[in-house]
N, C-alpha and C positions, 0 to 999 in steps of 0.2 A: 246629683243635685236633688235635695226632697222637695218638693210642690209645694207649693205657699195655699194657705185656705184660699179659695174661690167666692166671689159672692153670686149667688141669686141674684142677679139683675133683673129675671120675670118677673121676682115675684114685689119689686120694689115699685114704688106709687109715683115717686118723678128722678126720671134719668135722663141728660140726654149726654151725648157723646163730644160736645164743645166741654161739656165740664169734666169729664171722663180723661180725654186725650190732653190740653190745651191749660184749664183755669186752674184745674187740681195742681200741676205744676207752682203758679204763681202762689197759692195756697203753703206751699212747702216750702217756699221760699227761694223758686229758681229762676227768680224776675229777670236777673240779669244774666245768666246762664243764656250763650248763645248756642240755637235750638236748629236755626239754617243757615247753611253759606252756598253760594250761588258767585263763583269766579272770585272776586275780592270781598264781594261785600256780605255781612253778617245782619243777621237777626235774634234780638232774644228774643223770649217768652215773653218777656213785658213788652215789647216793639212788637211781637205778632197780634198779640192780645189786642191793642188798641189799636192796629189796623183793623183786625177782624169784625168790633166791636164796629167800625166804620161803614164798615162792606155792610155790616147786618143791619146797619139803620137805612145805607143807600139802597139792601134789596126791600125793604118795608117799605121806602118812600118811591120803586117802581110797582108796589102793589102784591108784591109776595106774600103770600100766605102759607100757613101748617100745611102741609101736607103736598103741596107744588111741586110740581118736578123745576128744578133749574141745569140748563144744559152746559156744560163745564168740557170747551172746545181748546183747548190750554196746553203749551209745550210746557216742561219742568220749570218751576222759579219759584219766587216769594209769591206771585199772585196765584197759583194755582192754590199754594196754602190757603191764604187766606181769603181763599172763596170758598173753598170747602168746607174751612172752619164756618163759616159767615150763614152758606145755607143752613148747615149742624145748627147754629147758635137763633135761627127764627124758625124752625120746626120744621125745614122744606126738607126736598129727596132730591140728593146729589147724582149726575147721569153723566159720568162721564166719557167722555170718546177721542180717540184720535183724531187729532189736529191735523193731522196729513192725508185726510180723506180729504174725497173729491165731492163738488155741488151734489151730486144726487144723490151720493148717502147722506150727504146733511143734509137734505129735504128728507128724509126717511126719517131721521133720528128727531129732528124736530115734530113732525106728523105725529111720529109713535108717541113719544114722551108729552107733547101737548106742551111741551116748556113756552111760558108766557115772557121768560127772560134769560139770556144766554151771553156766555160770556165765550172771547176770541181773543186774534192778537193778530196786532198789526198790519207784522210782520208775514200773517199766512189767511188773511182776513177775506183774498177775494173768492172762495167757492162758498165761504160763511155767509157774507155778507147778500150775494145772491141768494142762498136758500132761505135767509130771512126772510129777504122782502117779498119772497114769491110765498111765506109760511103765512097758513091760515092762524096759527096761533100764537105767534112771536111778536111781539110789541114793542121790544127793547134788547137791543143786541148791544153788551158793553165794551169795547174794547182797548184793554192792555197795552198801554206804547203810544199811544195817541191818536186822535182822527178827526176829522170833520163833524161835530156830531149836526145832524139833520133829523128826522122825526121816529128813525127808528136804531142809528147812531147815537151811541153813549159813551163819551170818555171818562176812563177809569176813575184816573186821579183826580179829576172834575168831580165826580160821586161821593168820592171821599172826603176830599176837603169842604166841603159841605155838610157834612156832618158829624154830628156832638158823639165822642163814643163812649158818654158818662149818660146821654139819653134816655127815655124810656123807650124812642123807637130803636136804641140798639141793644135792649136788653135780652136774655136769653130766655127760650119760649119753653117752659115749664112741659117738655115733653113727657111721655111716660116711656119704658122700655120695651111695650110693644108697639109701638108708634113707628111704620116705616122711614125711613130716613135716607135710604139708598140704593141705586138700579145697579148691578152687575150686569154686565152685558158678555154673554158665550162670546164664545170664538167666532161662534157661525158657520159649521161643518157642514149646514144646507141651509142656503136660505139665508135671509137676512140674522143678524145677531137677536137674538130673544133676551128680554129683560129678567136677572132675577131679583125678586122684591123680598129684601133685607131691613128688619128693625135695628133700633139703637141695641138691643140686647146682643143681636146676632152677631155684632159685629164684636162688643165687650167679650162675649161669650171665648169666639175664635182666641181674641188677644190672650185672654188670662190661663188657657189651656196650651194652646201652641208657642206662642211668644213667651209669656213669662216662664211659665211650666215647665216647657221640653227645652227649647231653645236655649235660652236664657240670658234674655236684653238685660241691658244693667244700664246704670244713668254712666259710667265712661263712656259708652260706646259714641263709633263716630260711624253711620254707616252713609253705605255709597250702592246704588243701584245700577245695572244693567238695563232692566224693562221703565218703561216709562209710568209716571203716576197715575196716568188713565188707568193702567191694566192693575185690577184687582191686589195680582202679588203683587206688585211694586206701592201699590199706597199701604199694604200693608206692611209691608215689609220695611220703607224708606221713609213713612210718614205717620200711621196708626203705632207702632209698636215702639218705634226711638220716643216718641210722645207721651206714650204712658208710662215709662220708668225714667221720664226726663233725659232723653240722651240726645243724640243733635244730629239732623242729616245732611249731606252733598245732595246737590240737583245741579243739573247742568241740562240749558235746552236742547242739544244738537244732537245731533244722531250718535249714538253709541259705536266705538269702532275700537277696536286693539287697542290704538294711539292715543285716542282721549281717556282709556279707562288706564294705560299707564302713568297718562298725566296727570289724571287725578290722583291715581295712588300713590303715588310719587310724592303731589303739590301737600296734602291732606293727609295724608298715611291711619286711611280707616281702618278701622276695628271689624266691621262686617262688609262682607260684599255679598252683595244678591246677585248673583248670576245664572243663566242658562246656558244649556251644553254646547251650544253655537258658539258662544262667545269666547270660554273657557279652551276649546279647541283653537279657535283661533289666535287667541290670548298665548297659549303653547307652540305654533307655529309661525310665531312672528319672531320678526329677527330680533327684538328687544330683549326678547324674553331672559334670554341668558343674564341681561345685566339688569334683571327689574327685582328690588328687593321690596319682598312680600311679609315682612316680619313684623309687621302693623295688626293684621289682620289676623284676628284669631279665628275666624268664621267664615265659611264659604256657603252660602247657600244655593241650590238649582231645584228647578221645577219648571212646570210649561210643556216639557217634552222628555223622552226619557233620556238618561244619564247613562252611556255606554260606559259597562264593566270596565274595558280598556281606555277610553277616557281619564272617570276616578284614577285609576291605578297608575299613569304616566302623571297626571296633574302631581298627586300627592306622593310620586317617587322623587319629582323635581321641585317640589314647595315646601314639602313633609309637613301641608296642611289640607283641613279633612273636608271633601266638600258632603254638608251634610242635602242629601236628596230628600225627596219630597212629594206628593201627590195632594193638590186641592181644584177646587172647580169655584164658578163663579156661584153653583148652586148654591155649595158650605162655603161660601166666602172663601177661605184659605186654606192652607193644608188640614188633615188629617189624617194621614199616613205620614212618619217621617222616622229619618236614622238620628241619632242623638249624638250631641258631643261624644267622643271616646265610645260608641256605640255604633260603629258602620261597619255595614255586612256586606263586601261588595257582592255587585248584581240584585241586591236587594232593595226598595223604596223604606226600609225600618218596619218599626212597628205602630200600632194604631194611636193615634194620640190621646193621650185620658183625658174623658168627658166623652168621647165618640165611641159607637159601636161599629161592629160591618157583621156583616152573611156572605158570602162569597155560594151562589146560587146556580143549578142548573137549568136549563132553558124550559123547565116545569114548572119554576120558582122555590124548590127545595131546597134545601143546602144539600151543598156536596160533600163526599168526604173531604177531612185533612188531608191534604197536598195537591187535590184534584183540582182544573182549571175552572173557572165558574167567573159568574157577571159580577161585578163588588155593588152590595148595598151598603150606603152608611147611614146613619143618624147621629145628632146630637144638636146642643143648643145655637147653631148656627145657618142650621138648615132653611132655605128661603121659603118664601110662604107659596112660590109657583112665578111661574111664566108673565109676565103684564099680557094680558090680550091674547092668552091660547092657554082655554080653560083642558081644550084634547091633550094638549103638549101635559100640563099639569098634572094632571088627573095618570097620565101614562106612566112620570115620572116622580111625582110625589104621595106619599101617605103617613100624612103626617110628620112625624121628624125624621120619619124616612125617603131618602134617597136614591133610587134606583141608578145607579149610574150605565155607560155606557162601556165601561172602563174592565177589562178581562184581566184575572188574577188567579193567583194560588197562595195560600199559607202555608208554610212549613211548620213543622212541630212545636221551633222556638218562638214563634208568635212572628216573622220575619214577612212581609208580603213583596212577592214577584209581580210586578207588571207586565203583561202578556200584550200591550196593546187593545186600541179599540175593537170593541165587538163587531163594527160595520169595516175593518179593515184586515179582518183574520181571512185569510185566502184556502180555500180548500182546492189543496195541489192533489191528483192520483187518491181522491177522496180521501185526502187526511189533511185535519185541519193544521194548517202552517200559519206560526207567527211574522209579519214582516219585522219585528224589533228584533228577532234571534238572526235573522240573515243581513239586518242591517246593524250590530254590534259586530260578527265575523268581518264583514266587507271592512268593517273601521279598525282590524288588526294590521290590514295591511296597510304597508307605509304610502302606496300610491293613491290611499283616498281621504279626501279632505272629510266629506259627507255626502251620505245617503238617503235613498230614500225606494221602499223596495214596494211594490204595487202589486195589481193581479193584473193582468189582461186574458181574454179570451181567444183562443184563435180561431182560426176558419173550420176548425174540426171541432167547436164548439167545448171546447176542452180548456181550464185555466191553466195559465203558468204566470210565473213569476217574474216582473220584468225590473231591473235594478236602473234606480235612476242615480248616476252617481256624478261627483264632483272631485274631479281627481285631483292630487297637492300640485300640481305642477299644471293645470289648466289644459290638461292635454288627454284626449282621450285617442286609442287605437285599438284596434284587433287584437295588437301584442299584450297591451292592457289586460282587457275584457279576457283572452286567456290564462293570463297571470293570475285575473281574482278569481275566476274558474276551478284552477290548480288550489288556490289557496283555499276555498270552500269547500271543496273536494276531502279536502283532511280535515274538516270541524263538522263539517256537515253529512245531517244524511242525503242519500240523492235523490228524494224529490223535494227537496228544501231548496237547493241551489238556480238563481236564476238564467233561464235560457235566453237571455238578451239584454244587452247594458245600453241606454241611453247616457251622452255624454250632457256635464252642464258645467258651464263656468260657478255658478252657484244656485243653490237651490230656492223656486219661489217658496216665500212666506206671507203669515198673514199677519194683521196689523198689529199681534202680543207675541211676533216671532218667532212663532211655531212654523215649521215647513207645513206649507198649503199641500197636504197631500190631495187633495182634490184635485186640484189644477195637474195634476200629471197622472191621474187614474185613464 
C-alpha cells in the first residue's frame, strides 16, 4: 500500500477535529451513508451531525467554554457519539472514563478534571450522581435514558430538543490545531490514572500515519470493537478512524464476552475487529467457535497487553486471518509500533510507524547496540504535551516530542521490534534479568492453561523468584498441574526462568481497559 501525502496540521491557522472526523464527511457527500448502528437502530452522518450540532448549543447554553474539560461517564451508543463530537465542535477537552467505576473514583475524576459539566446514564447513574452533588465543581450532570431533573440533574433529550442546530450557539468554535481538545487517562500502574494532554493536531497526526498509512481504513469498512469508547484504542480505532475515510461502526453497551462478540459478527459481519489477546483466546476456546464464520473480516487488530507467539499462530491456523499487533500509550495517543497487512512477524509488535521515531536506550540513556534489550523512546506528531497536574511525572517523561517510555525492547536487523515487558516488571532471578512475558507465552503452550500472569516475589532468604499466577482451561488447579507446567518449561526454558510456585485462579484480575492488573497479584 504506498502512503497518501499527509498534511501539517501544526502548522495550519484553524483546525478542529468535529470538521476533521464528522462535517468533512457530509461535505463529500456521505449525508446519508449510515456511520453507527447500535442493536437495530442506525445513524447517518446527516442524523449525527444535527444531533451533535444540538448537544453543542445545549453545552454552550450550560456555560461551556474553549478550553473546559467535560466529563464523558458513558457506556457505547449514539450518545457517547455525539457528545464527543459536541465538546470537539464548542472548543472544550473531552475526559473520558469508565462508567463502571465506583463514587470515589468519580469524585477523583471530577476534582482532577475540574469538569463544570458531565455527562452519565441512567442506567449506572447512582455512584455519578452522588459524586456530583458532593463535587466542588460540577454544576450539571446530564443524563442519557431520562431522570428527574432537579438543580443539578439534566435530562438529555430535554437539552436537545431545545435547541436550534442551524444556531450560532451551535456553531463550531474556530479552534486552531494546537488547541487541546482531549485528556487520555493511563492505565494507572501506581496511583491514581494521570491525564495526558492531547491537541486537535495530535490526535489528526496519529490517524493519518497509523490508520490511513499503515492500516488501511477505507469508507467499506464496517468495524466492531472489543475495548470500550472510553479507552483511547477503542475511540480510535471504532470512532476516530471509520470517521475519517467515511466507513461506519458497531457499539453495543454491555460488557464484551465470546457470546456477544459472535453475535455481532454473525448479526453485522464487520470488516475490522479490534480486539485484545484476552478475548481472542477466549473467542478460540469457546464452544461456538468451530461454527463461527469469520470471512467478513479482513482485519484483526490487538494491543493493550501482549499478543502471545502461540496465540497468533493457533488464531490464524483456524481463521487463516492475520491479527495485526501493536504497541501505543495514552501518551502518543495510539499506536506506533505495529505489523502490517501481509507484513507479520510472529513474536514480533512490527515495525515503527512512519512519521514516528524510537531510541531503544541503556539505563545511562545511550542507545544500545542493534539486538540489545534497552527502554523504548519514541517521538512524533502525536506525543502529549505532559501529565495535568504533575509537572515531576512530566518533566521525568517528556522532552519534547520525545517519549520516554516505560516499555523494554529490542530491534532486530530487519527493523522488526520485540516486546520485553515493562521496565518495573523484569524480575532479576540468580542475578539475571528475566522477562515475565517469555515464561508467560511458554506457560500458554500448554493446553492446560487458559492465562497467565508471572510475578517476582521475594523469599525469606531474601532472594527473588518467580511465582506463575495461572488460570487453568478447565478451572481446576493441582499439584499434578503445577508439575506438568513444570515438566513443560523445563524444555523451553532455561532454569532460572522457570517458576517455583503456581498460584491457581478461575481468572485473572484486570483493570478498567482489560489489561491484567499485574499489581494486584505482585
Amino acid at each position: 500500500m504506498s502512503a497518501a501525502p499527509v498534511l501539517d496540521f501544526s502548522a495550519l491557522e484553524r483546525f478542529n477535529l468535529h470538521d476533521y472526523y464528522l462535517s468533512r464527511n457530509l461535505e463529500e457527500g456521505r449525508g446519508d451513508k449510515v456511520c453507527l448502528i447500535v442493536g437495530e437502530e442506525t445513524l447517518t452522518y446527516a442524523e449525527l451531525e444535527e444531533r451533535v450540532a444540538r448537544c453543542a448549543a445545549a453545552l454552550r447554553s450550560l456555560g461551556v467554554k474553549p478550553g473546559e474539560r467535560v466529563l464523558i461517564v458513558l457506556p457505547d451508543g449514539f450518545e457517547f457519539a455525539e457528545v464527543w463530537f459536541a465538546v470537539l465542535r464548542v472548543g472544550a477537552v473531552f475526559a473520558m472514563v469508565n462508567p463502571l467505576l465506583h463514587a470515589e473514583q468519580f469524585e477523583h475524576y471530577l476534582s482532577y478534571s475540574g469538569a463544570r459539566v458531565a455527562f452519565g446514564h441512567a442506567d449506572l447513574m447512582e455512584g455519578l450522581a452522588a459524586a456530583a452533588r458532593s463535587s466542588a465543581s460540577c454544576e450539571a450532570l446530564v443524563i442519557i435514558g431520562g431522570c428527574e431533573e432537579d438543580e443539578l440533574l439534566r435530562d438529555y433529550e430535554s437539552l436537545l430538543s431545545a435547541e436550534d442546530p442551524s444556531s450560532e450557539r451551535a456553531a463550531c468554535e474556530p479552534t486552531g490545531p494546537n488547541d487541546v481538545c482531549g485528556w487520555l487517562f493511563t492505565s494507572g500502574s501506581t496511583g491514581h490514572p494521570k491525564a495526558c494532554v492531547h491537541t486537535h493536531a495530535h490526535f489528526a497526526f496519529s490517524t493519518e500515519h497509523y490508520a490511513v498509512n499503515t492500516i488501511g481504513y477505507a469508507e467499506t469498512d464496517l468495524c466492531l470493537s472489543v475495548p470500550k469508547l472510553f479507552f483511547g484504542y477503542a475511540t480510535g480505532t471504532n470512532l476516530m478512524f471509520p470517521f475519517r475515510v467515511g466507513a461506519a461502526a458497531v457499539l453495543f453497551p454491555g460488557r464484551p464476552t465470546a457470546d456477544v462478540l459472535f453475535e455481532m459478527i454473525t448479526k453485522h459481519k464487520p470488516t475490522f475487529l479490534t480486539g485484545v489477546p484476552t478475548m481472542f483466546q477466549k473467542m478460540l476456546s469457546h464452544e461456538r467457535f468451530s461454527e463461527m464464520d469469520f470471512s467478513s473480516v479482513r482485519l484483526s487488530l490487538s494491543a493493550g497487553e501482549a499478543l502471545p507467539a502461540s496465540l497468533y499462530a493457533e488464531w490464524t491456523e483456524k481463521t487463516e486471518m492475520e491479527i495485526l499487533d501493536g504497541i501505543g500509550s495514552a501518551e502518543m495517543f495510539h499506536i506506533y509500533i505495529s505489523n502490517r497487512p501481509g507484513d507479520v512477524k510472529l513474536g514480533s509488535l512490527g515495525k515503527i510507524v512512519e512519521g514516528y521515531e524510537t531510541e531503544i536506550v541503556g539505563p545511562d540513556g545511550a542507545p544500545v547496540a542493534l539486538g540489545e534489550s534497552g527502554r523504548l523512546r519514541v517521538r512524533g506528531g502525536s506525543t502529549a504535551h505532559g501529565y495535568f497536574g504533575d509537572e515531576e511525572k512530566t518533566a521525568e517523561t517528556f522532552d519534547g516530542e520525545w517519549c520516554t517510555t516505560a516499555d523494554t525492547f529490542r530491534c532486530d536487523a530487519e527493523g522488526y521490534y520485540y516486546y520485553e515487558g515493562r521496565v518495573d516488571d523484569l524480575l532479576k532471578v540468580a542475578g539475571r534479568w528475566v522477562s515475565p512475558l517469555e515464561i508467560e507465552d511458554a506457560l500458554l503452550t500448554h493446553p492446560g492453561v487458559a492465562e497467565s500472569c508471572v510475578v517476582g516475589r521475594e523469599g525469606a532468604d531474601g532472594l527473588m523468584t518467580a511465582v506463575a499466577h495461572v488460570a487453568p482451561s478447565d478451572g481446576v488447579g493441582s499439584d499434578e498441574l503445577a508439575a506438568a507446567l513444570t515438566a513443560h518449561l523445563k524444555e523451553r526454558l532455561a532454569p532460572h526462568k522457570y517458576p517455583r510456585s503456581y498460584e491457581w485462579h478461575v481468572e485473572l484480575p484486570r483493570n478498567d481497559r482489560g489489561k491484567i492488573a499485574r499489581k494486584l497479584l505482585s
